[in-house]
C-alpha positions as CSV (number, residue, x, y, z in Angstrom):
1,X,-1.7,-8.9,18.3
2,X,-5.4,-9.2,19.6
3,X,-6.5,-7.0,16.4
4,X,-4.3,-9.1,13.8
5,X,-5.2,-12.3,15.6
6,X,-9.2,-11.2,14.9
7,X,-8.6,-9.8,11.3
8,X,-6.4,-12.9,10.1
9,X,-9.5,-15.1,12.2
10,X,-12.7,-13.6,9.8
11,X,-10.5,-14.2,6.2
12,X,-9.7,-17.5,7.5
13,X,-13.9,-18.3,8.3
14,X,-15.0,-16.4,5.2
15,X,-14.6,-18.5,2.3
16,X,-16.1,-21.4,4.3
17,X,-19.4,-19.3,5.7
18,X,-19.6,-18.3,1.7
19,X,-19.0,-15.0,0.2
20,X,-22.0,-15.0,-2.1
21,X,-25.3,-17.2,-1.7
22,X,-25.7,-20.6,-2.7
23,X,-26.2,-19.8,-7.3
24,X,-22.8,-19.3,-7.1
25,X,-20.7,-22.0,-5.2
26,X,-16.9,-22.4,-5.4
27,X,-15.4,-24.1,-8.9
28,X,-13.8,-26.4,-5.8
29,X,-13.5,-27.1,-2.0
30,X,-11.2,-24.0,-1.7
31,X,-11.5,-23.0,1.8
32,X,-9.0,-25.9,3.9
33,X,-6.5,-24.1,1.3
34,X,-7.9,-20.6,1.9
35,X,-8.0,-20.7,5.5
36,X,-4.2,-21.6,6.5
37,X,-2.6,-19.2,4.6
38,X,-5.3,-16.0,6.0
39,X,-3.9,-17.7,8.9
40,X,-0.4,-17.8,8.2
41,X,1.4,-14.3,8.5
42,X,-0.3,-13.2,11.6
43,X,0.5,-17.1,13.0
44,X,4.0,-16.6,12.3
45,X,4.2,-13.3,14.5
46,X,2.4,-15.1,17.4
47,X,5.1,-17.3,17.1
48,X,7.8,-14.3,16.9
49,X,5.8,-12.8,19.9
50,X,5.6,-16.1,21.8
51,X,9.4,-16.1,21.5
52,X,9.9,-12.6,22.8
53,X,10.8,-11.3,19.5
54,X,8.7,-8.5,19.9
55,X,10.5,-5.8,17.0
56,X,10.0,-9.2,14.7
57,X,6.3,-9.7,15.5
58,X,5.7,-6.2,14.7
59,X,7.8,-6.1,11.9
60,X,5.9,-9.4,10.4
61,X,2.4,-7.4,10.5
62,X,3.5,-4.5,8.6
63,X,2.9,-6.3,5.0
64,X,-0.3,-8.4,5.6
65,X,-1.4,-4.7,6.6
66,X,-0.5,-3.1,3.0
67,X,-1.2,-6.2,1.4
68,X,-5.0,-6.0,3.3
69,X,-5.4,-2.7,1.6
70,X,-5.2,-3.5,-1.8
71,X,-6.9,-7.1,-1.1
72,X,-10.0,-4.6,0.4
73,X,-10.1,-2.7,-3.1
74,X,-10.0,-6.2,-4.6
75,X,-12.7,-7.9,-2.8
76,X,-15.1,-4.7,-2.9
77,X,-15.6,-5.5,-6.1
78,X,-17.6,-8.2,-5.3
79,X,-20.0,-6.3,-3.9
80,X,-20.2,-3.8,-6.6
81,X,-20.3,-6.0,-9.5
82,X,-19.7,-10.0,-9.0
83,X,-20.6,-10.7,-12.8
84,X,-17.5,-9.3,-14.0
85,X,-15.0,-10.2,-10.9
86,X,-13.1,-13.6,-11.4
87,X,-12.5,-15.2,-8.1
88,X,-12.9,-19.1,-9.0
89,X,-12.0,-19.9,-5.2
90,X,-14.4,-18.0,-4.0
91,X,-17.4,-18.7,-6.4
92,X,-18.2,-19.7,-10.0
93,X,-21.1,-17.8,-12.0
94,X,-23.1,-20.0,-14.1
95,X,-25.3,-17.3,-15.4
96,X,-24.8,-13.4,-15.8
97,X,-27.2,-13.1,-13.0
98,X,-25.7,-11.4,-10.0
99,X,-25.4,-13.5,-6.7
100,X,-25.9,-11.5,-4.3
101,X,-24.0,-11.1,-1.2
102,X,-23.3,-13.4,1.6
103,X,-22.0,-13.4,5.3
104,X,-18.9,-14.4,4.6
105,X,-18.0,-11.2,2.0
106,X,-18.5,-9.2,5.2
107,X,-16.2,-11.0,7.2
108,X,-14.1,-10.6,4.3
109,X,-14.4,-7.1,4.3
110,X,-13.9,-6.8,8.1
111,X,-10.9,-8.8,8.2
112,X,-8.8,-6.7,6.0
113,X,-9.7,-3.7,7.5
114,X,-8.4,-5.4,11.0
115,X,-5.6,-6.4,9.6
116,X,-4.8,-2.4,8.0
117,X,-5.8,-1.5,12.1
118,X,-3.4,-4.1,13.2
119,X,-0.5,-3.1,10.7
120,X,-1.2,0.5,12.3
121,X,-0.6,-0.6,15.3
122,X,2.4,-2.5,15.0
123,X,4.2,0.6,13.4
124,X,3.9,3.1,16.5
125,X,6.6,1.1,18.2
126,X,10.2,2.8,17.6
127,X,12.6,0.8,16.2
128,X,16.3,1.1,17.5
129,X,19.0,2.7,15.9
130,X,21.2,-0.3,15.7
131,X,23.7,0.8,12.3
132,X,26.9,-1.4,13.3
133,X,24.8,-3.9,11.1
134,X,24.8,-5.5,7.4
135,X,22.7,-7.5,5.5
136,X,22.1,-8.4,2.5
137,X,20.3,-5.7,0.3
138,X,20.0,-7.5,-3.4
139,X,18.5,-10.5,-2.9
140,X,15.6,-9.0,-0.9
141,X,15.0,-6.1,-3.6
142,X,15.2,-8.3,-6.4
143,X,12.7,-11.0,-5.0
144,X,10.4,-8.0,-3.9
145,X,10.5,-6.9,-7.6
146,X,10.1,-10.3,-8.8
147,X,7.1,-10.6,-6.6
148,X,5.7,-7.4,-7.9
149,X,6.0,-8.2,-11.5
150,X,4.3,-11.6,-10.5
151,X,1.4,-10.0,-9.3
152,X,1.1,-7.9,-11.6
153,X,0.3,-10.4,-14.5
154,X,-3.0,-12.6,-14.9
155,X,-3.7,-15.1,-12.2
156,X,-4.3,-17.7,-14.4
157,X,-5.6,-18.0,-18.2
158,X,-8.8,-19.2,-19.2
159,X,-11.4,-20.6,-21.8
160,X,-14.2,-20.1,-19.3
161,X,-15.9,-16.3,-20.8
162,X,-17.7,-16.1,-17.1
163,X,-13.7,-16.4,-15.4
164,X,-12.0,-14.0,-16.6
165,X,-8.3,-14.0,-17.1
166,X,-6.8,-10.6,-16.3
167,X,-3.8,-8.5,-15.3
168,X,-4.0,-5.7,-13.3
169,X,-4.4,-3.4,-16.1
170,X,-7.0,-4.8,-18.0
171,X,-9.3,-5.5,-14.3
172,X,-12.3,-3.4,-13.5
173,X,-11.6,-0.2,-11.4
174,X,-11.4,-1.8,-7.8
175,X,-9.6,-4.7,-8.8
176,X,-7.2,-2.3,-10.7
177,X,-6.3,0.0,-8.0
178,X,-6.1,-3.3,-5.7
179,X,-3.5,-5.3,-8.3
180,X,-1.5,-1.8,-8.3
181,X,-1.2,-1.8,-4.4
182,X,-0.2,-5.3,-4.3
183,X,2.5,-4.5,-7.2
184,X,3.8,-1.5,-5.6
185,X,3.9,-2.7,-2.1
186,X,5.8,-6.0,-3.0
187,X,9.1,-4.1,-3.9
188,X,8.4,-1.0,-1.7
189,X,8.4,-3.2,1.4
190,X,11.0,-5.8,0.4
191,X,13.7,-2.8,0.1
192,X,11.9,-1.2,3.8
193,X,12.3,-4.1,5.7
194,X,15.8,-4.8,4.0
195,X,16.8,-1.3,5.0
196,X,15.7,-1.6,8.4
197,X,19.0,-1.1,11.1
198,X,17.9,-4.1,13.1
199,X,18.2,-7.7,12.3
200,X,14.9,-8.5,14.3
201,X,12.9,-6.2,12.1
202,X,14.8,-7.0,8.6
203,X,13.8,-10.7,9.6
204,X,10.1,-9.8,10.6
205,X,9.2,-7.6,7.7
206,X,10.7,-10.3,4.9
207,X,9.2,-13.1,6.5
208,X,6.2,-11.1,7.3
209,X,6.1,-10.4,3.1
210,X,7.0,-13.8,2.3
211,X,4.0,-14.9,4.0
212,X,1.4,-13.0,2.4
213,X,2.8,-13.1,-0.7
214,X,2.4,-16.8,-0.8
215,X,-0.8,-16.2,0.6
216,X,-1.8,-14.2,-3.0
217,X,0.0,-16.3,-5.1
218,X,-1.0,-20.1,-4.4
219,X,-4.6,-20.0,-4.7
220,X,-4.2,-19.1,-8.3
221,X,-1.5,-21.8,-8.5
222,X,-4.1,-24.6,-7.5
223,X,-7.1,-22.8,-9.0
224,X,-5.1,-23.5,-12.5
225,X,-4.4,-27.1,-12.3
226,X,-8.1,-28.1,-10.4
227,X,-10.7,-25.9,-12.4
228,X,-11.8,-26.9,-15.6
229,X,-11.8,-24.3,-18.4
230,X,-8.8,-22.9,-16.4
231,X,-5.1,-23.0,-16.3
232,X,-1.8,-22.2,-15.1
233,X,-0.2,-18.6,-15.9
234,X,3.8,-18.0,-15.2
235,X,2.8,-15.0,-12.7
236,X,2.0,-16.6,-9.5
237,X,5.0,-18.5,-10.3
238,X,7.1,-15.8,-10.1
239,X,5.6,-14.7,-6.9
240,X,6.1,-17.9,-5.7
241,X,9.4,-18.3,-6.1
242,X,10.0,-14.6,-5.1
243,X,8.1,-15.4,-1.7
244,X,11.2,-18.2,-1.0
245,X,13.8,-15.6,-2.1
246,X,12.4,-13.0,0.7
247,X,12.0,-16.1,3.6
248,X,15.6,-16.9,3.0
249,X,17.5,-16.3,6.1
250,X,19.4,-13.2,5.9
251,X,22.5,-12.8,8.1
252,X,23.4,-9.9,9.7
253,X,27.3,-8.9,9.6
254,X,28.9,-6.9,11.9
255,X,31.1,-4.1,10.2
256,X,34.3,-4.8,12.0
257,X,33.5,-8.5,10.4
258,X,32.8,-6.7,6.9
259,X,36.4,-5.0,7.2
260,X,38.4,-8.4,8.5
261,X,36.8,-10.7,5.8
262,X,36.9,-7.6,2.7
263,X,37.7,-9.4,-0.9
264,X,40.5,-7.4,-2.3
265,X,39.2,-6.4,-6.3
266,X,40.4,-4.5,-9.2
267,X,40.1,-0.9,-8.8
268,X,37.4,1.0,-9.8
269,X,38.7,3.1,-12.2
270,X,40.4,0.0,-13.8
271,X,36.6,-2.0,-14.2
272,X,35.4,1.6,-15.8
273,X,37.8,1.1,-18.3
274,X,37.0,-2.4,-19.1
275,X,32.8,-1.6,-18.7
276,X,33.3,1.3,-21.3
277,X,34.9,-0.7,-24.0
278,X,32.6,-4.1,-23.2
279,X,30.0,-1.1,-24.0
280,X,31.3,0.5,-26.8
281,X,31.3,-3.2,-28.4
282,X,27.9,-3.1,-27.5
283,X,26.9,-0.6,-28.8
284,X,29.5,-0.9,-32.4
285,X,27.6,-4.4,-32.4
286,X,24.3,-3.3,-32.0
287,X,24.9,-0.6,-34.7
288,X,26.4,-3.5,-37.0
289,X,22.8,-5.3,-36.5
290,X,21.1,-2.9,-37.1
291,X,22.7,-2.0,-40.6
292,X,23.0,-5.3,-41.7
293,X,20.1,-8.1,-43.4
294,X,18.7,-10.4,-40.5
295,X,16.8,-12.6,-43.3
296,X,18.3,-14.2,-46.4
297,X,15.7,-15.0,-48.8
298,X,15.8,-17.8,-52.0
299,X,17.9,-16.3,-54.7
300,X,16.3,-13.7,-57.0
301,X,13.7,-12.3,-54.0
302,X,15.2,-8.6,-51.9
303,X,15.7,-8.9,-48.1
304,X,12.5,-7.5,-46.8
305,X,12.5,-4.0,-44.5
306,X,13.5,-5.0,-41.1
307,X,11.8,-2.2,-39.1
308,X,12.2,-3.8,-35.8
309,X,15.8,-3.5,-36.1
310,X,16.0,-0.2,-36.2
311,X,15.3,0.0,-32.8
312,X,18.7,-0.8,-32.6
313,X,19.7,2.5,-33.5
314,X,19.0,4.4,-30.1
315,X,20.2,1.8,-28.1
316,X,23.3,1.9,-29.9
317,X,23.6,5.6,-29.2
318,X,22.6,5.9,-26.1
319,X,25.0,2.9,-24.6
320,X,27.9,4.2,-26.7
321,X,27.7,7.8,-25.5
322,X,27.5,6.7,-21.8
323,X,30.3,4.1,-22.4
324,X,32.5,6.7,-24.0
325,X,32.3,9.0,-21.0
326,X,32.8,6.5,-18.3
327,X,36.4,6.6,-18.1
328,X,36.1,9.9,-17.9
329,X,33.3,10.7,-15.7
330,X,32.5,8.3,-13.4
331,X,29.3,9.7,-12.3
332,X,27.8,7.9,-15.4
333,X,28.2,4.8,-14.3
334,X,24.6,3.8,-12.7
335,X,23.0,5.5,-15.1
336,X,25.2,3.4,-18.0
337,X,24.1,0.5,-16.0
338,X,20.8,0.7,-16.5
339,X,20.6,1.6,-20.3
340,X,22.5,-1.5,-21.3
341,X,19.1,-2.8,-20.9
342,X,18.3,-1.1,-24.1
343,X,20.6,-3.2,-26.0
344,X,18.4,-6.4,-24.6
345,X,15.0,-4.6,-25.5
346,X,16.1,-3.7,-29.0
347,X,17.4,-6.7,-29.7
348,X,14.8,-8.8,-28.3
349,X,12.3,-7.3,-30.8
350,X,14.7,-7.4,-33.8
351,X,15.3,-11.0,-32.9
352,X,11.6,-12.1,-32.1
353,X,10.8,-10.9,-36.0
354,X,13.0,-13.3,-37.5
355,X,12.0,-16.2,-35.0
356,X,8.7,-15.6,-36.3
357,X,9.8,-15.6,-40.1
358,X,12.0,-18.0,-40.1
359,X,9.8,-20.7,-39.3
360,X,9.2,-20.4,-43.3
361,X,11.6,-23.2,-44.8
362,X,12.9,-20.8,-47.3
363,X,13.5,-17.6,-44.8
364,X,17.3,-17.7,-43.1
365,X,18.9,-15.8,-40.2
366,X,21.2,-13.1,-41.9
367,X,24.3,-11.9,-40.8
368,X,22.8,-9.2,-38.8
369,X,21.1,-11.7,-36.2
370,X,24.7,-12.3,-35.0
371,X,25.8,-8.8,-34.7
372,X,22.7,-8.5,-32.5
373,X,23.0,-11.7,-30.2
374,X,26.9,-10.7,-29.4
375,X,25.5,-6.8,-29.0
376,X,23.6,-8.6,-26.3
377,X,26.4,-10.3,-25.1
378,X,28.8,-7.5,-24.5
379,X,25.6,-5.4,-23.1
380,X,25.5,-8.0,-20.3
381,X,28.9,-8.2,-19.6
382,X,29.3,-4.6,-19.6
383,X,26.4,-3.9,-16.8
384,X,27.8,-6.7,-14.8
385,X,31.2,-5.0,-15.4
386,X,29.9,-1.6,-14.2
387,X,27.9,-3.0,-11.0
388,X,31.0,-4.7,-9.4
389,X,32.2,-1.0,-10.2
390,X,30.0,0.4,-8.4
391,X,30.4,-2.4,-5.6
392,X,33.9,-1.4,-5.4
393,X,33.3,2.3,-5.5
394,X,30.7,1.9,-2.3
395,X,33.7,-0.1,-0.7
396,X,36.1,2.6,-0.9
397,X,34.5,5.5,-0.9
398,X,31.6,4.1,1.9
399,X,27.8,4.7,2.4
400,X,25.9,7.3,3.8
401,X,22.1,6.1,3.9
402,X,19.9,9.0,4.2
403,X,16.0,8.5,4.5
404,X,14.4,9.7,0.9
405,X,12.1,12.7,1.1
406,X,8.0,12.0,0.2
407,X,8.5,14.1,-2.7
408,X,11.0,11.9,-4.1
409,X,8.9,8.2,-2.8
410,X,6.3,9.5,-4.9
411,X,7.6,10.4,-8.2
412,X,9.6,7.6,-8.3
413,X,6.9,5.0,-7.3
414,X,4.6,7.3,-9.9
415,X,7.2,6.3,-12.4
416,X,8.0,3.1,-11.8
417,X,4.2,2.3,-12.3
418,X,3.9,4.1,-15.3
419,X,7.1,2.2,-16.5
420,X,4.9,-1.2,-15.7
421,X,2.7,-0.2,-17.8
422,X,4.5,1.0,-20.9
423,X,6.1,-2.3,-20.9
424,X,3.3,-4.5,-20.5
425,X,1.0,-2.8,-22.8
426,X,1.7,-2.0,-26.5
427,X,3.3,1.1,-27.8
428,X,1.4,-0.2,-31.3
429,X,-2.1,-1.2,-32.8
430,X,-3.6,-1.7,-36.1
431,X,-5.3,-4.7,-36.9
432,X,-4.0,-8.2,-37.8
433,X,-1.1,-7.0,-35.4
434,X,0.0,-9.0,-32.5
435,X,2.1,-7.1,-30.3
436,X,4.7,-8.2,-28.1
437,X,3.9,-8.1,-24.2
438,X,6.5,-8.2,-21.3
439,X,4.7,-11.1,-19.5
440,X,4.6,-12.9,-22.8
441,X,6.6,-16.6,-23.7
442,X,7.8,-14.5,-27.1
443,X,11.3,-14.2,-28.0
444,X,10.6,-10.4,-27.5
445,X,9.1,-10.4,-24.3
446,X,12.1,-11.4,-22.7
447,X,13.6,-8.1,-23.5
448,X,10.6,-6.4,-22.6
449,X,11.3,-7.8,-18.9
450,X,15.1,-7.2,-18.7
451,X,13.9,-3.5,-19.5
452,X,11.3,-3.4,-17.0
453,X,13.5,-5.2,-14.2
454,X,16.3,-2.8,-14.6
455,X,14.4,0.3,-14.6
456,X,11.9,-1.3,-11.6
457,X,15.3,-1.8,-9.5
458,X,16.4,1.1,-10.8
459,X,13.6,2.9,-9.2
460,X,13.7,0.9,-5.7
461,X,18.0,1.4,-5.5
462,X,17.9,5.2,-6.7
463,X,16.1,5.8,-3.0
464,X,18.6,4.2,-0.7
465,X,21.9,5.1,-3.1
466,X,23.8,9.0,-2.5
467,X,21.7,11.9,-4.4
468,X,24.4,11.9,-7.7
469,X,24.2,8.0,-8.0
470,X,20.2,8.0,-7.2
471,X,19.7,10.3,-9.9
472,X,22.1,8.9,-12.5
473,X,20.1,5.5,-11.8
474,X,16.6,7.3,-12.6
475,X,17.8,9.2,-15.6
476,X,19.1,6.1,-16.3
477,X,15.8,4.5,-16.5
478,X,14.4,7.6,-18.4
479,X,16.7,7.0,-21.3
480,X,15.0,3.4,-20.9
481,X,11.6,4.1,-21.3
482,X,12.2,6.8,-23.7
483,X,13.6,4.1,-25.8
484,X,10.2,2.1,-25.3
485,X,8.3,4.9,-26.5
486,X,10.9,5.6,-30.0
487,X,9.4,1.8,-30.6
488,X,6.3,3.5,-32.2
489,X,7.9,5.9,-34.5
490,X,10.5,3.8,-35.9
491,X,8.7,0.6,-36.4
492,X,5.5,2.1,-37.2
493,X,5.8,1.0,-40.8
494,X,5.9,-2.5,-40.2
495,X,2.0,-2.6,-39.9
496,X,-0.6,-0.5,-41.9
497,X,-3.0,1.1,-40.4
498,X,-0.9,1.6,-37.6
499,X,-2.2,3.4,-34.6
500,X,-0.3,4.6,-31.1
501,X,-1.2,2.4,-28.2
502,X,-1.0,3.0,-24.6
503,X,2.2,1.9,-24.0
504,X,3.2,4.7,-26.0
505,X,1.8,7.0,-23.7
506,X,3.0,5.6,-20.5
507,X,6.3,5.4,-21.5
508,X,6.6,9.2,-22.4
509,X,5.1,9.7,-19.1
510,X,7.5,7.0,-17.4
511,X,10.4,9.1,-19.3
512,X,9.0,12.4,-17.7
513,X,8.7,11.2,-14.5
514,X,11.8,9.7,-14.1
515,X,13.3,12.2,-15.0
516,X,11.3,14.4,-12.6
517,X,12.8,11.9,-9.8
518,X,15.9,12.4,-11.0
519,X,16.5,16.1,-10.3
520,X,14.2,16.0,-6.8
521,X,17.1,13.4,-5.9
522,X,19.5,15.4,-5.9
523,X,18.0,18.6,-4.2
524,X,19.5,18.9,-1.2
């Protein structure tokens, strides 16, 4: 605790002792905000410690320890090249000429690498085998995702060309490799500390997140609504809210209680049935949408081409070829799960062109654009259908955790990052072009999300589920991002001079290495 206690002591002093010299001073008085929350995650495992929760302390180190990795990475880009680093709390340029360092970016520096030392330390304990207990698994691993996709996005936007507003992706090497840490780690260590077989050490290592998560996420928060030139983005929001999700208290159950308080529900086989057909409505629907106008022009003038409906297409197959084999082969059934979300991605394109065109008087929504919101619709209900499936299949047929191999950790993390990318960065570019982003306030973006959520959890669940379900959920996912990537070549037309992007890339790669994952989780 001595070693966290010093670590969390130096980021806390830093920003008040200056981590440049004096050309450069904060855009405003950031350090009374700065200070509390270095202080706050290893303050909260004092408290655990002073307690006698011992597991939990050590538990509630483990992320401030990953977190000071890619925070490290982040901040050692200050030293390399300050010019083109955009850390409003910590200093504002008002020239391109360097600052140069000051004591408090080596305090910086040191703490993290404490607080990595610390998070060592805290690991060597070993945790009992306690397995007679349950807690909840969802809510953790969808506010870890939440949290990762949050980080992931720009901290802010802004008007200010010396304060840069960037994601991960589009950030300097260092800052880069740092964002991808924090994005990884958020999810990674929300499902670890879910999974763990004590209560003390599920509580410790989601309060432990929680913490430092809020840690990364506020400053950018405030830095939006003090700094002029600067603003608000929805990212750190989304951490936010994710860092509430993961401090919410989660109870541990007993499995004798789990068996005396069971809710009786329709059999599995019976919610297959009803999944296939909501999917094979789905799927007739999004077919439908895709044949039919979705603008009605004035009398006299031809519907235009709709290329982004035709996306359409191979979410229509894929869902209805899944959905028709449910009832027979229940196997299927993550992996149907997670390509519904194609009907969302699809459609959110298709629908985000006509938003845009029918803000001309003249321009209507055809018939198509109703085929494609119930396509939606049914998609929904069929995935919700299939997961209480699956919920009842666990239920009857029980668990049987097993600890994933390395092999398997890193493809799927390897793929889940390329799937981050393929979403958030376009599959398309020519000029005049604006593409649609996943982080975006465009009807299409929202798609873009569902699809990245569902193959991110895909990813995280696929590790903890049985070897046939774990790989049905990452093929799953494959079909996913292979759907992303048939973006380019069936919409290509809609621009001229169209050009493949990057997302086009990383989603073929996504597609490969998920389906890589896929057949190392089932090797036995």
């Amino acid at each position: 605790m001595g070693v966290a206690a010093a670590g969390a002591l130096l980021t806390a002093v830093a920003p008040a002792v200056g981590v440049v010299d004096g050309s450069a001073p904060p855009a405003f008085t950031s350090w009374p905000l700065l200070a509390p929350l270095a202080l706050l995650p290893t303050a909260l495992a004092a408290l655990f410690l002073v307690r006698g929760q011992v597991l939990t302390a050590a538990a509630a180190l483990v992320a401030p320890a990953v977190f000071a990795v890619g925070r490290l990475l982040d901040d050692l880009h200050l030293l390399v090249d300050p010019v083109d680093a955009a850390r409003p709390e910590l200093f504002r340029l008002t020239s391109l000429e360097p600052p140069a360092p000051a004591a408090g970016l080596w305090l910086l520096l040191a703490g993290h690498v404490l607080l990595v030392v610390a998070g060592v330390l805290a690991t060597l304990g070993a945790e009992p085998d306690v397995r007679s207990e349950r807690a909840s698994f969802v809510l953790p691993a969808t506010a870890g995702t939440l949290a990762g996709l949050g980080l992931f996005t720009a901290p802010f936007t802004s008007t200010d060309a010396l304060i840069p507003a960037r994601g991960t992706f589009d950030s300097p090497t260092l800052p880069m490799l740092g964002g991808l840490v924090l994005t990884l780690a958020a999810p990674a260590l929300a499902v670890l500390a879910a999974s763990a077989t004590t209560h003390e050490a599920r509580k410790g290592g989601l309060v432990g997140l929680a913490a430092v998560v809020l840690a990364v996420a506020l400053p950018p928060v405030v830095t939006g609504f003090v700094v002029d030139g600067v603003g608000p983005a929805v990212g750190p929001f989304l951490a936010l809210a994710a860092a509430v999700a993961l401090a919410w208290p989660q109870r541990a159950v007993k499995d004798e209680d789990v068996e005396e308080h069971a809710v009786a529900l329709p059999g599995a086989r019976r919610l297959h049935v009803i999944a296939a057909v909501l999917g094979l409505v789905a799927a007739a629907a999004a077919a439908v949408g895709a044949s039919t106008d979705h603008l009605v022009l004035p009398d006299g003038f031809p519907p235009p081409a709709d290329y982004a409906a035709r996306l359409l297409w191979p979410a229509a197959i894929a869902t209805g070829v899944l959905a028709a084999a449910l009832p027979v082969k229940a196997a299927v059934r993550p992996a149907f799960t997670v390509v519904t979300a194609t009907v969302a991605l699809a459609a959110a394109v298709a629908l985000d062109a006509v938003f845009t065109a029918t803000k001309v008087d003249v321009v209507q929504p055809g018939v198509g654009v109703w085929f494609t919101a119930g396509a939606v619709v049914a998609a929904a209900a069929a995935a919700a259908t299939a997961a209480l499936a699956g919920a009842v299949e666990r239920d009857e047929v029980g668990t049987s955790p097993t600890e994933p191999a390395l092999p398997l950790v890193a493809a799927t993390l390897i793929a889940v990052l390329l799937a981050l990318g393929a979403f958030a960065l376009p599959v398309l570019r020519a000029p005049d072009y604006v593409p649609i982003g996943a982080f975006g306030l465009r009807v299409g973006s929202s798609g873009l999300l569902v699809a990245l959520l569902a193959v991110v959890v895909a990813g995280v669940v696929a590790l903890k589920a049985r070897p046939g379900r774990g790989a049905a959920l990452l093929l799953g996912a494959a079909v996913v991002t292979a759907v992303r990537a048939w973006e380019y070549p069936l919409t290509a037309a809609r621009a001229a001079e169209a050009a493949p992007g990057p997302g086009l890339w990383l989603a073929a790669a996504a597609t490969v290495a998920f389906i890589v994952a896929g057949a190392l989780r089932t090797a036995r």
